[in-house]
N, C-alpha and C positions, 0 to 999 in steps of 0.2 A: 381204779381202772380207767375214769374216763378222763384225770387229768394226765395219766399216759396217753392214752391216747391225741388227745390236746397236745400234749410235747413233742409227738411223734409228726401230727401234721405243722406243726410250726417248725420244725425242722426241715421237712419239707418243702416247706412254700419256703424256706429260707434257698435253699438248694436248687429251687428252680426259679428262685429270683437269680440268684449269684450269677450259674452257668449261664442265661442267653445274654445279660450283659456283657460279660467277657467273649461270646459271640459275635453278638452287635458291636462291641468296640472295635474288634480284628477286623470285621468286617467294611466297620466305617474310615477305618486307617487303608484299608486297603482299597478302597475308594476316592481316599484324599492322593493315594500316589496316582492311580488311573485318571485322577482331575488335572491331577500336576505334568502328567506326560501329555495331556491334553493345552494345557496351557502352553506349554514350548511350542507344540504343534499350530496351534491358533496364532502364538507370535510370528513363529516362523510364515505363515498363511498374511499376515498383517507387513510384515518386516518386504515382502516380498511382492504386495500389492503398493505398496508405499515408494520402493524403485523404481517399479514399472509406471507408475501413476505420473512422479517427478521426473523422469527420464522424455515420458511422451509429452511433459506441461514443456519442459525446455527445449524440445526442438521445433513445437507447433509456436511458442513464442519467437521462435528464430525464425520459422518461416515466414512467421505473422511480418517483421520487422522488415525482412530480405525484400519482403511485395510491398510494401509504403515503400520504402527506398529507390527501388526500381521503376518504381511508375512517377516522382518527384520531377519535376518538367526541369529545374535549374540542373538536377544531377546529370540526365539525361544530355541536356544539350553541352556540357562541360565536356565529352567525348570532344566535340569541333569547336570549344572555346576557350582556350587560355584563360583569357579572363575568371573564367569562374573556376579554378582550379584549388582558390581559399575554400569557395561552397565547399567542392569534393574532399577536400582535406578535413575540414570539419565534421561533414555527413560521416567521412569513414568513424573517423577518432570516435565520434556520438555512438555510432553502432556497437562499435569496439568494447566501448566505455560500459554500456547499458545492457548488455548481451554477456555474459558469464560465459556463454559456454566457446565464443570468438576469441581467435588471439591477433588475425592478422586480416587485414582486407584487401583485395587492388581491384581497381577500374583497369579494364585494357580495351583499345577499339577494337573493329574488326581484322583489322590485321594481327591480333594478336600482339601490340604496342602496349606499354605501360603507358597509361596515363595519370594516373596516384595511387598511393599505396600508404599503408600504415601498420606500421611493427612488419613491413615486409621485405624482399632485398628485391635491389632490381638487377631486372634481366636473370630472370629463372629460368632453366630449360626444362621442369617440369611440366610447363606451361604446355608443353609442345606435344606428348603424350595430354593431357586435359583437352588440347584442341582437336587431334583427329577423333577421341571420343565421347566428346561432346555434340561436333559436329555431326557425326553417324548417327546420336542419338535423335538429334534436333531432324534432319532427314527420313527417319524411319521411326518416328511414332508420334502419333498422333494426340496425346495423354493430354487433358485439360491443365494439369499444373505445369508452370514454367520453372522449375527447380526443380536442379538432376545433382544425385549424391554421389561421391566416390570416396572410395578408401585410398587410402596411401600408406608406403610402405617403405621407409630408409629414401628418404626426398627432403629435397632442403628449400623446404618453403618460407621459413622463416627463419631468425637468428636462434642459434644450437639454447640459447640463455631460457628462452620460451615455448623450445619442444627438443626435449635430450633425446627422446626417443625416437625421435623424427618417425611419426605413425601419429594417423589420424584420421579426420575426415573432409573432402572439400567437397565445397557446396558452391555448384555457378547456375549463372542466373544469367538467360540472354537480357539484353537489352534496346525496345525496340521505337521507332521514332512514336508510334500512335499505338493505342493498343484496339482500334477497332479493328474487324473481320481485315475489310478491306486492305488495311498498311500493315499488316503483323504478317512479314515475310522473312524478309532480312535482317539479323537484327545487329545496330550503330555499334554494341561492343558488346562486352561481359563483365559481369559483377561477381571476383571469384573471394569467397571467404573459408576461411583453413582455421580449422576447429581440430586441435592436437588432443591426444589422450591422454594429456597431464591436466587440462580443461575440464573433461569428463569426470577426470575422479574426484579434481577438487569439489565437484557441484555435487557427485553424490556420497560423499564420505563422509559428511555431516550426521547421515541418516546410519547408519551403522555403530555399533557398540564393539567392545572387546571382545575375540571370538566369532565375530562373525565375518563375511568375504562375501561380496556379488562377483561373477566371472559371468561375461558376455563372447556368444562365440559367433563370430557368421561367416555364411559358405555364398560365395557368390562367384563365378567363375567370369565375369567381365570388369571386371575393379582395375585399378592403376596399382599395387601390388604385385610386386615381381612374383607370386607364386598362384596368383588367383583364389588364396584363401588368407584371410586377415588372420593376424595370432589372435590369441586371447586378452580379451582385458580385466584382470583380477583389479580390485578394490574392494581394500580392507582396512580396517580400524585397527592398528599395534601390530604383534608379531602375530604371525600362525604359526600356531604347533602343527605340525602335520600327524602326528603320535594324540591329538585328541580325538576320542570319537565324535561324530557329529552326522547331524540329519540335514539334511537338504531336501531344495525343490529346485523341480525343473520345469519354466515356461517358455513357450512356443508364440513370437510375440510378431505383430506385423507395425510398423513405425511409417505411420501416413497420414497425409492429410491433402485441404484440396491444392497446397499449390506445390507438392511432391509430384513428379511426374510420374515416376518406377515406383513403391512402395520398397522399404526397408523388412527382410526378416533376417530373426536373428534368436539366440539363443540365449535365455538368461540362466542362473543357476547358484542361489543362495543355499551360503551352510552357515549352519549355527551348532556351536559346543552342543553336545549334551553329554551328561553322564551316565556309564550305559552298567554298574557296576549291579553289587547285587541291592534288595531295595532294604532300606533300614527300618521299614517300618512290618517287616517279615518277622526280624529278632526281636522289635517291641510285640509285636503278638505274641510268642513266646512265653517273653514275660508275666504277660498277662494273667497267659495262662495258667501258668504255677502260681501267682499270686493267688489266684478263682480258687486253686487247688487246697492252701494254708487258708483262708478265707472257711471253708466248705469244714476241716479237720477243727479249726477251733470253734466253730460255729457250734458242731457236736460236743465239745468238752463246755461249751457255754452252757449247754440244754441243760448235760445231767446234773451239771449245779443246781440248775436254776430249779430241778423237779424238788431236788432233796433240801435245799432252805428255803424256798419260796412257795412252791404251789403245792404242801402239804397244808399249813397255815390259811394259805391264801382259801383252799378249800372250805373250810372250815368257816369263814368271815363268809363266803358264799352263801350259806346256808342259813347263817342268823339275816342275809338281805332279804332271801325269798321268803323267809317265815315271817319278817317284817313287813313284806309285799302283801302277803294274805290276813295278815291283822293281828299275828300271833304274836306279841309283847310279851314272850317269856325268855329267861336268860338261858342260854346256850352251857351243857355241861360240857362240852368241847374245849381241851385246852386250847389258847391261842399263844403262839411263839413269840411275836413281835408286839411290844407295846403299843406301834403306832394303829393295830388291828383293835386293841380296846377300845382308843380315841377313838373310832372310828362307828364303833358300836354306839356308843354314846350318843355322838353325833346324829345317829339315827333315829334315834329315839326321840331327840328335841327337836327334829325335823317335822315326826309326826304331829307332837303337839302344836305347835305352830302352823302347820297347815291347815289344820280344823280351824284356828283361829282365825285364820286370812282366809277362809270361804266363807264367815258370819260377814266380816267387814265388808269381802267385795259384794256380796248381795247386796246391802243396804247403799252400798257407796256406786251401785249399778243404777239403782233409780236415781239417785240425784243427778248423775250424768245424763239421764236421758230428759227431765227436765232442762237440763243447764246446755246439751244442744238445741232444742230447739229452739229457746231465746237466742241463741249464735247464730241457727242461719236463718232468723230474722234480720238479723242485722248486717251478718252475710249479703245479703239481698239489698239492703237499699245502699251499703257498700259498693256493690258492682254497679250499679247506676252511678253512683258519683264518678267512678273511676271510670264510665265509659264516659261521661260527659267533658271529665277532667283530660283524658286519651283527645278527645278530638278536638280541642282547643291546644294542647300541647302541637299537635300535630300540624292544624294551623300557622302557627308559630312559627313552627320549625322550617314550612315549607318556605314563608316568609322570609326567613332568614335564612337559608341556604339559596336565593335566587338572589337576595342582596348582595350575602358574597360570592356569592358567581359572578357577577358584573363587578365588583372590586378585583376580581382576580384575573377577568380579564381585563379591565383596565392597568391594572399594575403589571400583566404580562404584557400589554401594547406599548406601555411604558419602557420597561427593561428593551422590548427590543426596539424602541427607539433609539435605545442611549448604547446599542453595542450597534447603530447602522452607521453612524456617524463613524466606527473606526473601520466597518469597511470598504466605506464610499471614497475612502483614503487610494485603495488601489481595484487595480479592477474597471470592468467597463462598469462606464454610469448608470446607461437607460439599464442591463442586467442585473446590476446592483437594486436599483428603484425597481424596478417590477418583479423582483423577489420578495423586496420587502411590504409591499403595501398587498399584493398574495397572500404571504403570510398573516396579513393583520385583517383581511377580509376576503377568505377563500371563496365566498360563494358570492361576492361581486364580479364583474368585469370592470378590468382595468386598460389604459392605454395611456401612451405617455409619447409626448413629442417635444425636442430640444430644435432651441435655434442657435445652440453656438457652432462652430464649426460646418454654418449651412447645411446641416442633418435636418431635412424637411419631411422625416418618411417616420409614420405613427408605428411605435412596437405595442402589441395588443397582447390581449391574455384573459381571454373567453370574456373578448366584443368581437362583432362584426363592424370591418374598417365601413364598411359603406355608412354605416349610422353616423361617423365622424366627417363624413363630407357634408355635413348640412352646412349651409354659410352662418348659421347661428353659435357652431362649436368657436369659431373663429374668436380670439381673443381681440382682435381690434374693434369687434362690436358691443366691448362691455367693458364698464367703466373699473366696475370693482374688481376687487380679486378675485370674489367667488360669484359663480354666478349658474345656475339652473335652469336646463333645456329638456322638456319633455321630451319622452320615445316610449308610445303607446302605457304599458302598464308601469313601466318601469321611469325613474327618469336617470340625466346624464349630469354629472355634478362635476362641472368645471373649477378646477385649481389654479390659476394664475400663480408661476416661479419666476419671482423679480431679483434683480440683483441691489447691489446698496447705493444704486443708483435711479431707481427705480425703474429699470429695463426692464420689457418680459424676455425671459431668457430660456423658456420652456413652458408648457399644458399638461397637467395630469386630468385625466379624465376618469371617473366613476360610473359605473354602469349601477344602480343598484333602486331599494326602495326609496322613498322619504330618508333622512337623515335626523337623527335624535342631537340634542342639545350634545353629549357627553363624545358620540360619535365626529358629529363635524370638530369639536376644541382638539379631538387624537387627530386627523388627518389634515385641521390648519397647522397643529405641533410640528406634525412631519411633513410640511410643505415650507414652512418657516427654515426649519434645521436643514431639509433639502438644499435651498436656498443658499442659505451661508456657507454648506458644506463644499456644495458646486464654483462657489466664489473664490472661497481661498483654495481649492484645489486647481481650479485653473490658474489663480495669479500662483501659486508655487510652481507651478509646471514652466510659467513664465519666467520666474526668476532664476528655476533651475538653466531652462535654456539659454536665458542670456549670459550668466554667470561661465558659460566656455565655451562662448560666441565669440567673435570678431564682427563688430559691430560696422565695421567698413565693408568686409569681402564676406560675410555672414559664413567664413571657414570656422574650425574648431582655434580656439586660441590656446596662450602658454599656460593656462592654469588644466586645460582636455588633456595635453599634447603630455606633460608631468606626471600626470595619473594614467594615462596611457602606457608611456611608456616604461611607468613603475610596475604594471602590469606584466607589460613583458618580459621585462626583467625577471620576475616571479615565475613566470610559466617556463618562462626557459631553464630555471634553477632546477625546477620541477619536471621536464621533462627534455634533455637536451636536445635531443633531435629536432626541436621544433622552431629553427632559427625563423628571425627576423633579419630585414634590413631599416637600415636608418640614411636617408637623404636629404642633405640639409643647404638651401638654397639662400640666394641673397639677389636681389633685382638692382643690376646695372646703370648708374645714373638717374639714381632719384631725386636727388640732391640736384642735380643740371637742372630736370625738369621742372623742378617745384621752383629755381632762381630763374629760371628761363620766362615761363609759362605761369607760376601761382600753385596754389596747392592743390587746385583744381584737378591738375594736369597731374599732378603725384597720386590723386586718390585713383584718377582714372588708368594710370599706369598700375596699381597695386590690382587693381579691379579686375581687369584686365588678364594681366598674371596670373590670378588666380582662376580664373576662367578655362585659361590652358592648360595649366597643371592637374586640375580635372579632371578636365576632357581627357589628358594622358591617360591618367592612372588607373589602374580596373578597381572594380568596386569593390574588391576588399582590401584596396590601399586608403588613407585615410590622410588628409592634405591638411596642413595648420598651418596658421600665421602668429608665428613666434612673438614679432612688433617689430612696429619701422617697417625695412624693405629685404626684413628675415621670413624664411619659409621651412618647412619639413614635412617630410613626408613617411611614413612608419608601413615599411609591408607584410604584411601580417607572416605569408610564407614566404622568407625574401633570402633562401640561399645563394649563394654568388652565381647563377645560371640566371635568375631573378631578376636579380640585383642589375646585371649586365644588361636584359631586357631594356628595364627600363631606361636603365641610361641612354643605352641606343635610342629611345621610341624620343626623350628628351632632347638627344641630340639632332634627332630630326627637327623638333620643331624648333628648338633655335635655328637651325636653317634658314626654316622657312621665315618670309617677312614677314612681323605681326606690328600691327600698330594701335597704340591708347590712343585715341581723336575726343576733341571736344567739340563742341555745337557749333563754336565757330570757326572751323574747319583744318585750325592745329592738331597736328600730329606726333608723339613722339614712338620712335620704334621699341620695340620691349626685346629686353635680353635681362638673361639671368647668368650668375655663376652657380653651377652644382659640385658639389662633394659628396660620397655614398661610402657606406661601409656595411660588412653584411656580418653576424655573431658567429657563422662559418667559418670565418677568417681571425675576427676578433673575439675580445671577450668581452662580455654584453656591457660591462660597466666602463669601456674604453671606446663601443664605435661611436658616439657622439660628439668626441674630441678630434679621434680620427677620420669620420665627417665633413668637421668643420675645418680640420685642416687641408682638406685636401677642397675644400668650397674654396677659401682663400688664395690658393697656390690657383683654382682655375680662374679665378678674379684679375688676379695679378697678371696673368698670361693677357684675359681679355683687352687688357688697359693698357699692357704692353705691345699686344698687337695690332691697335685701333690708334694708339698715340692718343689718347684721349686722358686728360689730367684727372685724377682720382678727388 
């Protein structure tokens, strides 16, 4: 009866194990899908702050750039100076270059005039709607930022190759002679840059996966868009299925900063695939379930076996345990079934002998244990005494030698960055260079450092007060050696002498700091040595580099500058056509007369001379060489045939004019040149040099011809 019973509750707790698993599973599957619809939703949440975050980094960087640009004094005054019109050509292209989300820029003055441009066309009439609403803007608001945004809508601001869509954004920027209260009225011109929505996408498409699309909408009813509302701008990653289901967000976004004057809103709105079918892990519960169900049906045919061969038997071996529990050592008339139930009987039986046996032993084998500790922690005891004694001399030690290599390891770290300052005292400013590194090698010193090459008389400090360095004892010409020590109250000042291999002083490092140990002074005379020589051959390379494409007579750029130069342009113009060059190639009139006339004297001073006016022509980003002999060139960096013409004209004035090489004693000869020009406008960049110089000859020939003066 009561091994039924026993079968009945083990079938049970079998059954009520089964069933809440098969609960708990469905349950935990059903969990894992409401984690996974959570997950989409949190990317989408993330995919969508990640837009918005990158959208608002690239126009506050554009604004950032637009205001340095605009307040640049060269860009500025390049409105009323030709001359610097290479500056404004470059500044654009820079912007252009560096700016992702820009395709095209132009300077125009106040009248609304181009004056440079880059990736733009000239003479837009777009320009013309930008001005009457710019202007009404600039009159009627007051807004601390000087950049005003507009949309655009089917306008041809730039070439069709760089915005198909012709739709975008422009961005003008007044520009004004001063930016104080007082002169910020009028302003000299306008800085308009045109940002297309081919721009746009490229910068944020990166951030996008298969399936998904950002669409931006805005409503603004004063735009340069013929309808007063911008279409949309989709960007997206491959094809969209329009037949996929998918969740979206919608954010309500304002695009400002401080040099916006209007604030931008606008509408954003991410989708992303989702699968919206039924959920697969509905039919794995299912399963489950009918599983729990054969689970629970064979469980019960497992029982009544197990009543009817096993816990009939098993009963019975039960009963010879408890009669063996209470001392009763008599044989069991109970059949038993299984043989392994006899061994087992047995087993029992030698168990009990045995334990009587091993409770004589442990008694007696208990007292010798209780002798045989307390000899142990006797000895226990004078034990921990050695080992505390032994502890605090180890300890000793240790602390010893962890302080030893701590000053090895800052010396071999003072070391290493000795040996990596040497490569970058290579380039770079000096005194920035040196007062980084001697910082770095003693932070809690003050340092100061002062050079005499290049008549730089002015201390750069680095936590000292300069006034402690005007005592007339810092002064190196009061002290014979290199190193030499000037008290200042608690502290003193520990002067460095940096000579050259001449023994010049050619510089003072100064130390603010305590005493100075034996291992401390040999690291900073180290790096005052290597200073030294480093300073040495950095100036003589600097030296040789200069003279190496010098012109040692007219101190012009010579034929080895004028070759790499113009190898250069060559390159750039491969690389980007539009960006022609002219090439001018001179020859000076009678050098030969004057050097047989007068001595060579008279020739140098004629060369001299020449070059003096060629100069003075040229705006500063033309660049003047002496080929050799009484050859010259000139290379203009932006030198299309308008250019080009320029200057010839500005040349042919001053051959006009009379100019005279004079020597000391009071000979004279007059200076003339022949010029040739050619611009890559016209030619092809590996032909104007030829074509150039043939056309320098043909006006030599004319000269000679029409002066009757023998060649």
């Amino acid at each position: 009866m009561k091994l039924r019973l026993k079968s009945s509750l083990a079938l049970l707790m079998l059954i009520i194990a089964v069933v809440p698993a098969a609960i708990v599973g469905g349950l935990l599957l059903k969990q894992q899908s409401d984690v996974e619809a959570n997950y989409r939703i949190g990317m989408l949440d993330r995919l969508s702050n990640t837009i918005e975050q990158e959208f608002d980094y690239r126009f506050s960087l554009l604004s950032t750039s637009l205001d340095v640009l605009s307040r640049d004094r060269l860009f500025v005054q390049a409105i009323d100076n030709f001359f610097l019109a290479g500056h404004v050509s470059s500044s654009l292209g820079t912007l252009v270059k560096n700016t992702p989300l820009i395709q095209a820029a132009y300077l125009v003055d106040d009248q609304w005039s181009e004056v440079e441009s880059y990736n733009g066309i000239h003479g837009l009439s777009s320009f013309l709607k930008l001005k009457d609403l710019l202007t009404y803007r600039l009159s009627t608001n007051n807004g601390k930022g000087r950049q005003w945004v507009f949309y655009y809508n089917d306008e041809d601001l730039m070439p069709e190759k760089f915005n198909p869509t012709r739709r975008g954004i422009i961005i003008g920027v007044p520009i004004f002679q001063s930016m104080t209260n007082g002169l910020k009225r009028i302003p000299l011109g306008y800085l308009i840059i045109v940002v297309p929505i081919e721009n746009i996408v490229k910068v944020l498409r990166p951030y996008l996966k298969d399936g998904e699309r950002v669409i931006f909408q805005n409503h603004r009813s004063d735009l340069m868009d013929h309808d007063g509302d911008m279409s949309e701008i989709v960007i997206a990653q491959g094809k969209i299925d329009q037949n996929t289901p998918t969740i979206h967000k919608t954010i309500n976004i304002k695009l400002e900063n401080k040099y916006i004057s209007e604030p931008i809103q606008y509408t954003m709105k991410v989708y992303m695939d989702k699968y919206l079918g039924e959920n697969p892990y509905i039919n794995s519960l299912k399963y489950i379930s009918l599983f729990g169900v054969i689970i629970i049906l064979l469980s019960l045919f497992s029982a009544g076996l197990t009543y009817r061969w096993i816990a009939h038997p098993l009963g019975g071996l039960m009963d010879v345990v408890r009669a063996y529990s209470r001392g009763e050592y008599k044989s069991s008339n109970k059949q038993l079934r299984f043989a392994e139930f006899f061994m087992v009987e047995r087993l029992i039986r030698n168990m009990a002998k045995t334990i009587r046996a091993q409770m004589a032993d442990l008694a007696a084998t208990n007292k010798e244990l209780n002798i045989a500790y307390l000899e142990k922690e006797q000895a226990n005891l004078q034990l921990v005494n050695f080992n505390d004694e032994l502890e605090r001399k180890v300890e000793e030690k240790t602390l010893a030698l962890s302080r030893s290599l701590l000053r090895e390891e800052n010396r071999r770290s003072m070391l290493q960055s000795l040996l990596s300052f040497s490569h970058e005292l290579q380039s770079g400013d000096i005194i920035e260079t040196v007062m980084t590194q001697v910082v770095a090698l003693y932070p809690l010193a003050g340092w100061a450092m002062k050079s005499y090459v290049n008549n730089e008389m002015t201390w750069a400090c680095e936590n000292i007060d300069q006034s402690h360095l005007e005592m007339p004892d810092i002064q190196p010409d009061c002290h014979y050696c290199d190193y030499y020590c000037v008290s200042n109250n608690d502290r003193y000042l520990h002067c460095f002498k940096i000579k050259n291999s001449k023994n010049d002083v050619t510089g003072i490092i100064v130390m603010q700091y305590t005493a100075l140990e034996h291992d401390d002074f040999e690291v900073i005379s180290l790096f005052v040595r290597q200073l030294s020589i480093e300073l040495e051959g950095r100036l003589l390379n600097e030296e040789l580099v200069r003279i190496a494409v010098t012109d040692s007579l007219t101190g012009l750029a010579n034929r080895k500058a004028f070759d790499k130069d113009f190898e250069g342009h060559i390159q750039l113009i491969n690389r980007y056509p539009d960006r022609h060059f002219g090439l001018f190639m001179l020859d000076v009139n009678g050098l030969k007369r004057a050097n047989d006339q007068y001595g060579h004297s008279m020739g140098d001073a004629l060369l001299i001379e020449t070059s003096k006016l060629l100069v003075e022509t040229c705006r500063l980003t033309d660049k003047v060489y002496r080929l050799g002999g009484d050859e010259f060139a000139i290379i203009l960096e932006a030198g299309d045939c308008d250019s080009c013409n320029i200057l010839w004209r500005r040349l042919e004035k001053v051959r006009d004019q009379i100019n005279y090489a004079c020597l000391p004693n009071g000979k004279r000869v007059e200076i003339h040149f022949a010029v040739g020009y050619a611009s890559t406008d016209q030619y092809p960049a590996e032909q104007i040099c030829l074509v150039a110089d043939k056309a320098m000859y043909k006006d030599k020939r004319h000269f000679y011809a029409q002066t009757g003066i023998e060649r």
